[in-house]
C-alpha positions in Angstrom: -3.4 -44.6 -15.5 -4.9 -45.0 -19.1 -2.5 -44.9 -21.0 1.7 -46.2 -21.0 3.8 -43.6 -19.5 6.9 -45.7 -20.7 8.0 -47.8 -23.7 10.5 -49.8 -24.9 11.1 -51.0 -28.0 13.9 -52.5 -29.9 13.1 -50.3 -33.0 13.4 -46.9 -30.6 16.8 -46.3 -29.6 17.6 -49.7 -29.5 14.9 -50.6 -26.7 16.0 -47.8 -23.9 13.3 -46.8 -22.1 11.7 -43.9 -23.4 9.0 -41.9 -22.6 5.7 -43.3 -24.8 5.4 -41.6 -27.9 8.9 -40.0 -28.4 12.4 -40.9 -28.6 13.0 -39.3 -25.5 15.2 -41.4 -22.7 14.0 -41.6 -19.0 17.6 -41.3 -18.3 18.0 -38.5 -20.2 15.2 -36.7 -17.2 17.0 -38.5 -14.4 20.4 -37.1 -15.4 19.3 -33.7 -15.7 17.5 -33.6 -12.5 20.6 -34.9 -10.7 22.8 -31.8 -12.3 20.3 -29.9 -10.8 18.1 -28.7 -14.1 14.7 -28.1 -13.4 11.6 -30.0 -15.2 11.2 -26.8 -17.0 14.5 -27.0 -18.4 13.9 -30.3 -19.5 11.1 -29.6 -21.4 12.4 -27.3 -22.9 14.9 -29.4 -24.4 12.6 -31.9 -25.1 9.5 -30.5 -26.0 7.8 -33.8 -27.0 7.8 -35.0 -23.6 5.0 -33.3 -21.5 5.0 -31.8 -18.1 2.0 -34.8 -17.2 4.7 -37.3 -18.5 7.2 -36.3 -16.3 4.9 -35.6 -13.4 3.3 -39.2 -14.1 6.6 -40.5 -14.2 7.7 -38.9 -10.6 4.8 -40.1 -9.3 5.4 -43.7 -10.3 8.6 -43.8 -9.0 8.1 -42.0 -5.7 5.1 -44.6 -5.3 7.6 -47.3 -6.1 10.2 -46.3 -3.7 7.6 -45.7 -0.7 6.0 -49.4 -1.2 9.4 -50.8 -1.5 10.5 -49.6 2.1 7.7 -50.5 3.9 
């Protein structure tokens, strides 16, 4: 990946981790996909998070979880 998917900051909401280039918190996706909202949904709440971001994201953490169990 070129660029940072994620950032954290002390100056953005008090370092949360958001999604790069927003104010939008990672937690804030996680807790909308566990009600059962759909990534569209999302977005559209939150249009300055992209669909690639939260692909990206998935991705990351789907990687993550595989290389972690095996």
């Amino acid at each position: 990946m070129t660029h940072t998917l994620i950032s954290c900051s002390p100056d953005v909401m008090g370092g949360t981790p958001v999604f790069a280039g927003t104010r939008v918190p990672v937690q804030t996706l996680l807790d909308y996909l566990e009600a059962g909202e759909t990534i569209d949904h999302f977005l559209e709440g939150f249009p300055t998070v992209s669909r690639v971001q939260v692909v990206a994201f998935l991705e990351e953490a789907k990687d993550r979880m595989v290389a972690a169990v095996s």
